[in-house]
C-alpha positions as MATLAB code, in Angstrom:
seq = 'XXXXXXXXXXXXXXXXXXXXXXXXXXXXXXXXXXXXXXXXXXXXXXXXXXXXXXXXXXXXXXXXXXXXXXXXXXXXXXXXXXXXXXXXXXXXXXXXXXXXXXXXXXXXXXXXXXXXXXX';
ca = [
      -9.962    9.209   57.643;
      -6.923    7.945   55.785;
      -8.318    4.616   54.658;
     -11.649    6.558   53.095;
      -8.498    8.329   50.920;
      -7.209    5.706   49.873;
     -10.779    4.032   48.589;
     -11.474    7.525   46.871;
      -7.993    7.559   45.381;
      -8.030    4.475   44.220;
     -11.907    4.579   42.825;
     -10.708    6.003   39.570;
      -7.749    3.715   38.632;
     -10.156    0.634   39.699;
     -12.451    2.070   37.128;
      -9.645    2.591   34.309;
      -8.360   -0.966   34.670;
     -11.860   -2.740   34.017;
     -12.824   -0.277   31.582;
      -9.924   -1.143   29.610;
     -10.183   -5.313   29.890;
     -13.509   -4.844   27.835;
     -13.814   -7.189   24.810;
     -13.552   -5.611   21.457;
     -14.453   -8.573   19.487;
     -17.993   -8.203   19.589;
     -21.098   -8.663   17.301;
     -21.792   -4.797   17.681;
     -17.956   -3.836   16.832;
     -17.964   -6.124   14.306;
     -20.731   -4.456   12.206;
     -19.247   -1.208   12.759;
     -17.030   -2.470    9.825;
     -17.667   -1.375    6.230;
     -16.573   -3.187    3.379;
     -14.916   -0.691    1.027;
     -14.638    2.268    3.594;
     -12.469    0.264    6.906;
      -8.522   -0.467    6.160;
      -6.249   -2.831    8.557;
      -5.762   -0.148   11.237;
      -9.116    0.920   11.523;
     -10.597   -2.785   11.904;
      -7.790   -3.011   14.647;
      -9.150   -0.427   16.074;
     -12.421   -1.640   16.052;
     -12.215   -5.294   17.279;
      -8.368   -5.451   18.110;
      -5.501   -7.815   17.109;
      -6.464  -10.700   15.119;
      -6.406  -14.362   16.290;
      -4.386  -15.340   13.073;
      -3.045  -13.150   10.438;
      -3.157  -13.793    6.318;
      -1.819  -11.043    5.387;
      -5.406  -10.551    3.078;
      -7.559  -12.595    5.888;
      -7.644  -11.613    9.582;
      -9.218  -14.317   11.174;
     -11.235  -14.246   15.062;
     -12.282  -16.452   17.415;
     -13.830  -16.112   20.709;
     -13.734  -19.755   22.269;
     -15.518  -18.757   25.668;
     -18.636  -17.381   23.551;
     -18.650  -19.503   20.575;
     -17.923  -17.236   17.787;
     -15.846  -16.487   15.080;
     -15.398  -14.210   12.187;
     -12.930  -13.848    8.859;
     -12.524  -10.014    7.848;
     -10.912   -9.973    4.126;
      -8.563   -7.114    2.890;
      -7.733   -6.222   -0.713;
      -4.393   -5.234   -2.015;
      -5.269   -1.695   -1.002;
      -5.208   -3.006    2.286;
      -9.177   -2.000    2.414;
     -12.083   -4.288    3.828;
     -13.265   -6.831    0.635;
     -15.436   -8.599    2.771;
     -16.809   -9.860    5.914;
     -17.957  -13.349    7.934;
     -19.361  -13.826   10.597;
     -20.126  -17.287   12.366;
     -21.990  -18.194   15.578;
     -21.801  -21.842   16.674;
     -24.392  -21.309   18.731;
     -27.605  -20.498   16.864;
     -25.686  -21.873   13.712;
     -25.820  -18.236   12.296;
     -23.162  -17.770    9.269;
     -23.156  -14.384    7.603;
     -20.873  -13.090    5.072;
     -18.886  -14.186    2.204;
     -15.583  -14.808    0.702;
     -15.157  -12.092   -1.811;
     -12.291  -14.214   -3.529;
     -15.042  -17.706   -3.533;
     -16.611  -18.396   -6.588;
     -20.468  -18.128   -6.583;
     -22.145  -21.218   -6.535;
     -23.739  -22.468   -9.323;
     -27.354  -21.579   -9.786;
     -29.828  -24.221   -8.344;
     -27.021  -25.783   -6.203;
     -27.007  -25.281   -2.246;
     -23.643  -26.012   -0.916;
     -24.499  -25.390    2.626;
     -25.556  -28.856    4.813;
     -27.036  -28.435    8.231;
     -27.054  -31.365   11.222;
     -28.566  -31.110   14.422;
     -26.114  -31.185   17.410;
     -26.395  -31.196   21.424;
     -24.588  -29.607   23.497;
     -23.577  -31.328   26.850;
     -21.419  -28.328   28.081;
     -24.412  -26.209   29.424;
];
């Protein structure tokens, strides 16, 4: 009888621990953000503590599932922008609100085939 106690007391702390090692930096968090509406804290809130820190660029990386994404800030401290980048399917999304546009008629983007051997 004592060792069913213990499974049932210990059920619920089980359950808190692996609820809380969930990944926040996500494709679905990350479009929860909204440029112009989402400051510093609430972008922490939504996909945690940055990889690196600018100040004005928060940048993340998740190496086990191949993607990455810049978040931009303005002085205000509100979202400016948003990228998003997925090595692989090659998917880039998003701009640098500071960049300068490229000129019209000119592509500045250059794709190559790869393989991966690590699959």
């Amino acid at each position: 009888m004592i060792p069913r106690t213990r499974i049932v007391l210990a059920l619920p702390l089980v359950l808190v621990v692996f609820t809380g090692c969930q990944k926040k930096f996500t494709r679905a968090n990350f479009e929860l953000i909204t440029i112009g509406v989402d400051d510093q804290e609430n972008v922490r809130h939504m996909i945690g503590k940055p990889t690196s820190d600018l100040r004005d660029q928060w940048f993340y990386d998740d190496f086990d599932d191949h993607y990455s994404a810049v978040v931009y800030f303005d002085a205000n401290g509100r979202v400016s922008g948003r990228e998003w980048m997925d090595s692989v399917t090659g998917q880039w999304e998003g701009r640098n609100p500071h960049a300068d546009d490229p000129p019209p008629g000119e592509v500045r983007e250059r794709h190559q085939r790869t393989r991966r051997y690590d699959d």
